[in-house]
N, C-alpha and C positions, 0 to 999 in steps of 0.2 A: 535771179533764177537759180531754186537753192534745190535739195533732194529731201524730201522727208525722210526720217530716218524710223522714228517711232516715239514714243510714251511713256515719260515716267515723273517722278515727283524729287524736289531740294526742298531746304529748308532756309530757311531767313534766318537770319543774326540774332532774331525774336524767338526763332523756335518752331514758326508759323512755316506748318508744311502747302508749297504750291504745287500743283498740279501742272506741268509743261509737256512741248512739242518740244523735240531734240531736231534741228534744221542742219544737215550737211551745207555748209557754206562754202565746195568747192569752188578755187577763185575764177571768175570770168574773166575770159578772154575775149579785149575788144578785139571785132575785128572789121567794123568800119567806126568811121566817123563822119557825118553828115553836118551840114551847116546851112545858115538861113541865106547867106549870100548864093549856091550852090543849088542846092535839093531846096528852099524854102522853108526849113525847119530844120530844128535842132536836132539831135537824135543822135545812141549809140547804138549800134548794133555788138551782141557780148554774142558769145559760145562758148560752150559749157560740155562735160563726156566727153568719152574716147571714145571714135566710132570707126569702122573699117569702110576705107574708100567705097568698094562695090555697093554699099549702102547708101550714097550721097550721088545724086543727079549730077548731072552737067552744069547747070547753070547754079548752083548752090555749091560746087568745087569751085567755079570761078570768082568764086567773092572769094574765100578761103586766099587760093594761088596767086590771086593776084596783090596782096599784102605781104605772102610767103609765110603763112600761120598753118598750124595743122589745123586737122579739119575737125570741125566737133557734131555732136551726135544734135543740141538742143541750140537750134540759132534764133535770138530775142531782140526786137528792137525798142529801144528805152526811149524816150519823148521829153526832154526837158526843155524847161524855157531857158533856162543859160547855164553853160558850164562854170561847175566851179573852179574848177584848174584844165590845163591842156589836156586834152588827153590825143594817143596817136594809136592807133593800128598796135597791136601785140601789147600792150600792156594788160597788166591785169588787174583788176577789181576783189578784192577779198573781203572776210567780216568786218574788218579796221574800222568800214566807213560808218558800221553802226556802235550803239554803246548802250549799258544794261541805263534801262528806263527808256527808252526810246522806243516810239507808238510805231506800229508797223500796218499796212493795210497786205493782207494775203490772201492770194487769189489761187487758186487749183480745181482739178476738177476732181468731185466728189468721187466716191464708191459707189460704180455702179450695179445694182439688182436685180437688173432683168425684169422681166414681164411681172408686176404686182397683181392684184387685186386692190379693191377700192380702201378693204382696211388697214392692210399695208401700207400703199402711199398712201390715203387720206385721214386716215384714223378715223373712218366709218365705223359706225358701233356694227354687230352684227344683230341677226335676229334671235328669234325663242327657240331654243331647240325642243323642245314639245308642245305636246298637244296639235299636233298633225301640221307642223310650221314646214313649209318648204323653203322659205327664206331666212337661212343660216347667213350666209357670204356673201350677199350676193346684191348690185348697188341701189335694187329697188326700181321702181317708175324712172325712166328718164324722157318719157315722151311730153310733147305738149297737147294744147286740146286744136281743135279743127285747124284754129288759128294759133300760130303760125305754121302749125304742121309739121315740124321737124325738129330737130336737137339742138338748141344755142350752143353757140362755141364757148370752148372754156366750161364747159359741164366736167364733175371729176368723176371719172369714169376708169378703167384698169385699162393699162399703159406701160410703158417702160417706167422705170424708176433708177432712178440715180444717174451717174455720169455727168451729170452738167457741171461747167462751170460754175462757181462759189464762190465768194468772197466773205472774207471777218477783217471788219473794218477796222477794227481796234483790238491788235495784239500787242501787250507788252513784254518786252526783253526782259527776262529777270537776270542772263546772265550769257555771256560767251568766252568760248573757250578757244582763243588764237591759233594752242597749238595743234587740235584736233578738228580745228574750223567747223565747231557746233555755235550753232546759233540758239539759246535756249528760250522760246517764248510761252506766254502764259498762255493756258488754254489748248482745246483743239483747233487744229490743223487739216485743211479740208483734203482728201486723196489717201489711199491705201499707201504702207509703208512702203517704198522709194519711188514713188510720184512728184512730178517735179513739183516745185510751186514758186510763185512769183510774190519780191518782200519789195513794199515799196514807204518806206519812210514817211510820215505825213506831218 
């Protein structure tokens, strides 16, 4: 659970300029530990930001206090089939665990647009603007005939746009930076710059 940061380009040993996402990789702090004997699965729970108490509920301070951890702003729970090593309550998680060439699946949610129209989100073509056309923008027939009478679902029609969850399955590392805990990977990065987003090794 890492912060975007923003967009820019390195160059290879070859000369060959890459395009990359700059990934704040401040380190997580576990702050449970679940097991299969226990809760029936394996599982960390990390947190991540500085957050100010009156922001954090009651029952989401007591996971926190009762480990004796500060509290954090972003609390994530991770799913493995087994651990690699021990882990316990306050340790913490940094970039170490990854390395440049290492395939990453990352998950955020998008930039949201507000209310589109059809050729915005769907890349509807528009119509003629002359010769007495009244349909410029606008998404056309959506009716059906007698039968079935009404509008199938999943027709693309203007709507919100953006915001959703995302994933890019296949991101590669080209390069991190330890002492600045940047995680540099190839390509775009889903979410406006400091969006969290979630790197999960595959």
């Amino acid at each position: 659970m890492e912060k975007k940061i923003g967009c820019t380009q390195v160059f290879r040993e070859n000369g060959d300029a890459v395009y990359v996402t700059a990934i704040e990789a401040e380190p997580c702090v576990v702050v449970q530990v679940k097991n299969k004997e226990k809760e029936g699965y394996n599982s960390l729970q990390v947190g991540i930001g500085p957050v100010r108490e009156k922001k954090v509920n009651k029952p989401i301070r007591g996971i926190f206090s009762k480990n004796n951890i500060e509290l954090k702003k972003y609390l994530k729970e991770i799913r493995v089939e087994e651990f690699n090593k021990e882990y316990k309550p306050g340790d913490n998680i940094d970039a170490s665990i990854f390395k440049p060439g290492d395939i990453l699946k990352i998950t955020g949610n998008n930039k949201g647009k507000g209310f589109a129209g059809v050729i915005k989100r769907h890349n509807f073509h528009r119509g003629r603007m002359s010769h007495g056309s009244h349909a410029h923008r606008i998404p056309g027939a959506v009716g059906m005939c007698a039968t079935p009478a009404k509008i199938i679902k999943g027709k693309k029609m203007p709507g919100r746009m953006g915001g959703k969850r995302t994933t890019i399955p296949r991101s590669e590392i080209v390069d991190i930076i330890l002492d600045e805990n940047l995680i540099l990977v190839k390509g775009s990065v889903p979410g406006p710059k400091g969006s969290m987003v979630y790197l999960k090794k595959i």
